[in-house]
N, C-alpha and C positions, 0 to 999 in steps of 0.2 A: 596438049600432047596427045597424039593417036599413033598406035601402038600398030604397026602392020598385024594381019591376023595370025601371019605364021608366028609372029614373035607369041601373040595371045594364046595361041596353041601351045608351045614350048612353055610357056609360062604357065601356064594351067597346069598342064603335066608335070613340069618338074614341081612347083610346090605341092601337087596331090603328092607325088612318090615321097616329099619329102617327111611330110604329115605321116604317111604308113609306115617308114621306115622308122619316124621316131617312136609311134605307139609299139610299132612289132617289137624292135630293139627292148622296151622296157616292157615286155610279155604282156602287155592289152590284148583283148577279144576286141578284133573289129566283126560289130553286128551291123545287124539291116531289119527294120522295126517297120511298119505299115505304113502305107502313102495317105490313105483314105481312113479315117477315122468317122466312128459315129458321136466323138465327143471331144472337141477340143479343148484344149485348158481355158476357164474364162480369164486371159489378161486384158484387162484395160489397154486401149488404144491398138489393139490387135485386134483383125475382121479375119474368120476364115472366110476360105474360099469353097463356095458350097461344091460338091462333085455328087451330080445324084442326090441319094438321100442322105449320103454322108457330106464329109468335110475334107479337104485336102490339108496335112498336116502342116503347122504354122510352127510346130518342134516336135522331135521325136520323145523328147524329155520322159513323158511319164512313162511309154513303153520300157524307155530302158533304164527307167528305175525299178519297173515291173520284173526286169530280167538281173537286178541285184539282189529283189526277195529269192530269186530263182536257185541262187545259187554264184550268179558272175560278179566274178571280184572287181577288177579293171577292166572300163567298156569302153571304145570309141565309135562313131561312125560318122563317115562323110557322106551326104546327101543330101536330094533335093529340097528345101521349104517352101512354104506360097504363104502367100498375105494379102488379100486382097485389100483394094486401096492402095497401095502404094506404089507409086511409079513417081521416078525424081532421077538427078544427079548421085544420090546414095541409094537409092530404092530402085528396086524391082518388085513385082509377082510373085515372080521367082527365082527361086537364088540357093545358092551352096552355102550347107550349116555342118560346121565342125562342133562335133558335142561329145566331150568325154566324160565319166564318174570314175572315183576312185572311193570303194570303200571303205570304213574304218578311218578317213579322212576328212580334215575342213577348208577352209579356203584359201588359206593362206599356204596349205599345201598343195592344192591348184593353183595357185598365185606362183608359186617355184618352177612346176609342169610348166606353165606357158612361156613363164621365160627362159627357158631352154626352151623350147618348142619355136620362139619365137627367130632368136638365135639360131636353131639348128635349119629352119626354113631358109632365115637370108645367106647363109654360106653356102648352102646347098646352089641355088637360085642364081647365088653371084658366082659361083665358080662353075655351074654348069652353064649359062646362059652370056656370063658377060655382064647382066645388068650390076648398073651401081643402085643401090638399096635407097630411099631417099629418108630411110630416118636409119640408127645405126642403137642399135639394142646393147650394144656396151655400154651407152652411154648409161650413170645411174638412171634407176626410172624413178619419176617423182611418185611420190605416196602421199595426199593429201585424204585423211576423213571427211565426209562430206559436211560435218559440223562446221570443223576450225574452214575450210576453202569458202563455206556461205557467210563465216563470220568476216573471214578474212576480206573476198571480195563482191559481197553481197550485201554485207551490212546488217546479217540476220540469221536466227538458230532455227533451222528446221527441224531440229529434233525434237529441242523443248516446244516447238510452236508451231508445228504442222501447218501448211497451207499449199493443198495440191498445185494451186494455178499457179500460184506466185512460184513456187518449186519449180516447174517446167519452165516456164518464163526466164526464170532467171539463169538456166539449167544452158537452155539456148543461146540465152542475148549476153551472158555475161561471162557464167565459171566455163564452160565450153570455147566458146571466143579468146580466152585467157590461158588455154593450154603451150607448152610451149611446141615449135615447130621443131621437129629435126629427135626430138625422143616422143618415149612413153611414159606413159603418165596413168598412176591406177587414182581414182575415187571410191572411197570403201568406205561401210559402216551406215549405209542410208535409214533415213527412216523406214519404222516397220512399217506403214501401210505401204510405203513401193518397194515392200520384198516378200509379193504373194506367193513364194515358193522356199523362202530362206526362212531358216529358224532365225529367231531374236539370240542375241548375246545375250548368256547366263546372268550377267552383272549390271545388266542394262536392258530392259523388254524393251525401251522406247528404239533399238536401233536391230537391226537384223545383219546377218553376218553375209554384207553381199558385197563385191567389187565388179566397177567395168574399166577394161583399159581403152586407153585413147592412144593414136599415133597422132599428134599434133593435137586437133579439133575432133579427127574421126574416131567417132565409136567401134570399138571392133569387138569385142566380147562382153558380155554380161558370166558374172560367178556366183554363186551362192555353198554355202554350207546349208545342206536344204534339210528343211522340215521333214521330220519323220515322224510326226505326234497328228493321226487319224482324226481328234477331233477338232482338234485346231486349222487342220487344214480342208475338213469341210465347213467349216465355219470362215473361212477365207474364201473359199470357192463360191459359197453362198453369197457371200456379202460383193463380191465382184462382179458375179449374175445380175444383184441387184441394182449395182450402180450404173454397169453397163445398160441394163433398163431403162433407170432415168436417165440417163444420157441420151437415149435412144440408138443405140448401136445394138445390133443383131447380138444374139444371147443364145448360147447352145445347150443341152443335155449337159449334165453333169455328167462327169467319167466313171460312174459305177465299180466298174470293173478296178481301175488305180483306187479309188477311196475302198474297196474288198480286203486290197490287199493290202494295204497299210492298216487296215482293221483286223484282219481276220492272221496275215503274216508279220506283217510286223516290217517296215521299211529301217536295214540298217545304217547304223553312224556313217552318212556318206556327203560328196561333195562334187560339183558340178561346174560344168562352163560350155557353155556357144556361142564356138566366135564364127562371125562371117569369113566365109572363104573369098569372097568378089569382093568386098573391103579390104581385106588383107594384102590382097593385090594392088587395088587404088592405093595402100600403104606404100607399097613398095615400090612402085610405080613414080608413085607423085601426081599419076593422072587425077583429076578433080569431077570424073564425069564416070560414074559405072560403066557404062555402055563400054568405055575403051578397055575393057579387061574382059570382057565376053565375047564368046564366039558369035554370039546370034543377039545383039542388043535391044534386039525390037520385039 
């Protein structure tokens, strides 16, 4: 399916107003945080993109957690990301990132945010535009722990038994593949080493309090309850440095400046998500190929 461009125009616009209207409505600051970094986050399987002596931002994440020590309650911001490496059918360079916090909050209360947010985008969309939605957000969304769905259709406990490869592997060929078509569907409660930015659950260190939603198979947001404990989370930073090393994948500066203030300020009880905006549209869409939701795909 390819989408004429004025349809992609319309559609761009109306789901961006839709996005502002739902954060304005519920009294969010929309901010705008640096392009160019001299320190990106080190995640695993993420390359920035070098610009000069800096980086071009792969998330705005830590700035505008910077701006909760600051004082801002409720943040959003729509804006550009890059990633170098990636160009596909789901992938770009570059691409539109929806990233909101809410303070004094966890992720199961961002789990609520999105689905109103999700909801209030397709009504918008379908009643300005005419399109029909190709998954339908009333429908219940499934809730599956990442335990019980690897026990269920994988044959295996990645909490109590950690194994990165086989995790991804299975992650792809199997629990992804198995999602159903036509809802969403969140995965929540992963293991703590794949939640470099999520606190661990009080009751359970082995798991961290993170969810991502799926519209059928596509990934469209990652959420955490994120870490606010200074040395815990240089000691995650560090050890991600390190791996990304052995791997041999390019390795940056540590962010000084975020690890300051989570030492020196103090990062409060907060809770977080970024979802793809050019996903969100192949959601809605039904299109199978990024390119048909962008103005300029190449």
């Amino acid at each position: 399916m390819n989408l004429p461009s004025e349809h992609v125009l319309q559609l761009r616009h109306t789901a961006a107003q839709a996005i502002r209207s739902f954060f304005y409505t519920r009294k969010f600051w929309e901010v705008d945080t640096p392009v160019r970094l001299p320190a990106p986050a080190p995640e695993l399987h993420i390359v920035a993109e070098p610009a000069g002596a800096q980086y071009l931002r792969t998330s705005p994440e830590l700035h505008m957690k910077r701006m909760l020590t600051a004082g801002a309650h409720d943040i959003f911001q729509l804006g550009p990301c890059f990633r170098a490496q990636e160009y596909g059918s789901r992938h770009r360079p570059e691409f539109m990132m929806l990233e909101w916090y809410r303070r004094d909050a966890d992720y199961m209360i961002i789990l609520q945010d999105m689905q109103d947010l999700i909801s209030h985008v397709i009504d918008t969309v379908s009643s300005q535009t005419g399109l029909s939605p190709h998954f339908d957000p009333s429908n219940p969304w499934e809730i599956h722990t990442i335990q019980d769905i690897y026990l269920e259709r994988a044959g295996w406990d990645p909490v109590s038994n950690f194994d990165p490869d086989r995790f991804d592997l299975d992650m792809v060929n199997i629990i992804e593949p198995s999602l159903p078509p036509g809802h969403c569907s969140i995965l929540m409660d992963y293991p703590s080493p794949v939640a470099a930015l999520a606190r661990r659950k009080p009751d359970n260190p082995l798991v961290a309090e993170r969810w991502e939603l799926y519209a059928g198979g596509l990934e469209l947001a990652n959420a955490f309850s994120e870490l606010t404990d200074p040395v815990e989370q240089r000691e995650r930073f560090e050890k991600a440095v390190e791996e990304k090393r052995m791997r041999g994948e390019a390795v940056y500066p540590l962010d000084e400046a975020f690890l300051a203030v989570l030492e020196d300020d103090g990062l409060p009880p907060c809770a977080g998500v970024a979802l793809g905006f050019d996903r969100l549209l192949m959601a809605l869409t039904g299109v199978e190929d990024i390119a048909c939701v962008l103005p300029f795909p190449h």
